[in-house]
N, C-alpha and C positions, 0 to 999 in steps of 0.2 A: 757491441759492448767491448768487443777485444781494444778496438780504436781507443773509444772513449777511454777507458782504461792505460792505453799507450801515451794517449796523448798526455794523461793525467801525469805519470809518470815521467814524461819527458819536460813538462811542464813546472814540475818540481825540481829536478835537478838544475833545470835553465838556471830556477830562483836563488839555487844553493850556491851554484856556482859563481851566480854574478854578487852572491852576498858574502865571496871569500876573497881571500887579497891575499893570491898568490905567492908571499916573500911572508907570509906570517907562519912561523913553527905550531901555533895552536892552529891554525887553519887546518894546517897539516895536518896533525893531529886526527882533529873533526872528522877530517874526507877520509883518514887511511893512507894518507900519501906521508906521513912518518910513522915511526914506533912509538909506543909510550905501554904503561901498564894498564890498559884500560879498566877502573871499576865500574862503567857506568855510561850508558851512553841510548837518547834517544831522541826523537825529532828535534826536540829545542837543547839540549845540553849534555855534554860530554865530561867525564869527570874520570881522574888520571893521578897517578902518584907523583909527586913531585919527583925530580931527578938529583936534587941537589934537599934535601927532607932537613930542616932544624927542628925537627922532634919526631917520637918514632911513627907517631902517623903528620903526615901531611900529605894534601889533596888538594889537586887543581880543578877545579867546578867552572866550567868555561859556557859562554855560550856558542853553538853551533856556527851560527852566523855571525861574521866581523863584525864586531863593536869593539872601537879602537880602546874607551874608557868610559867611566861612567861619566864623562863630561860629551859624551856621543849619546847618551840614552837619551828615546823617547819616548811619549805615553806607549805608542804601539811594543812597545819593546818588553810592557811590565810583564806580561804573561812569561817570559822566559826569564824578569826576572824574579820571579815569585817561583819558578822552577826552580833555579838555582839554590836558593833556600833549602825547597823541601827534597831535593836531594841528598844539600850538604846534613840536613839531619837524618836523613835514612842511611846515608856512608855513616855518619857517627854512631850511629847505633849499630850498624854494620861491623866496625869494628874495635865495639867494646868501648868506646869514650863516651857515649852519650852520656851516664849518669855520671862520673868523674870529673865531667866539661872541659871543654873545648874551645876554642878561638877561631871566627872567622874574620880575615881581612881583606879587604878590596885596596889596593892601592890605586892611586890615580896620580898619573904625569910622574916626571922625574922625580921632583921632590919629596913625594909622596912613595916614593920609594919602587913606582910601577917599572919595571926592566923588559918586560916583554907587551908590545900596544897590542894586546886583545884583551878586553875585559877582564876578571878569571877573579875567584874567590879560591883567596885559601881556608882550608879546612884542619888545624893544626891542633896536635893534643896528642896524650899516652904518655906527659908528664907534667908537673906541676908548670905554670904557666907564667914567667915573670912580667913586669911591667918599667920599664917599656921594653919589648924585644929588642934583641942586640945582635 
């Protein structure tokens, strides 16, 4: 049993590690090989205070494994991302913004304003919320 057990184990991080891209700061993040504030974090998603916050909460809801943007999702992928969701609304109710409301954005590619290629949702709120963000 101990084997099977080992094997399992070693078996899963093979996965993790071949599903991280080494030069990515959220990757880092994920594995423990950077800092960040962590609020959250389990097999499929990790979630983190922004470094650089434009409102007094903001949170990075990432998934574990490298997915450069949402133009890299696949079906297999929904499961974390349906995670990501019901995270960003347990951190909002977590703290204090849930009934107030909140904003979640996904940026994709340049234009779209994404600065860092690993998926990630932000989770922003703890003040009134303009249109369009500046």
């Amino acid at each position: 049993m101990f084997i099977s057990f080992a094997q399992h184990l070693y078996s899963r991080l093979t996965k993790t590690l071949h599903a991280m891209n080494p030069t990515c700061i959220f990757c880092k993040i994920a594995t423990g090989q950077a800092k960040a504030t962590l609020l959250h974090q389990d097999d499929l998603v990790t979630a983190f205070r922004d470094i650089h916050p434009v409102a007094p909460t903001h949170i990075l809801v990432i998934p574990n494994r490298h997915i450069e943007s949402v133009n890299f999702v696949t079906p297999q992928d929904e499961p974390v991302l349906g995670r990501l969701f019901t995270v960003a609304r347990h951190l909002a109710e977590q703290e204090g913004i849930a009934h107030s409301g909140y904003r979640i954005i996904v940026n994709t590619n340049a234009d779209g304003g994404q600065t860092v290629f690993h998926l990630h949702m932000h989770v922003i709120g703890g003040q009134r919320m303009r249109y369009p963000m500046g």
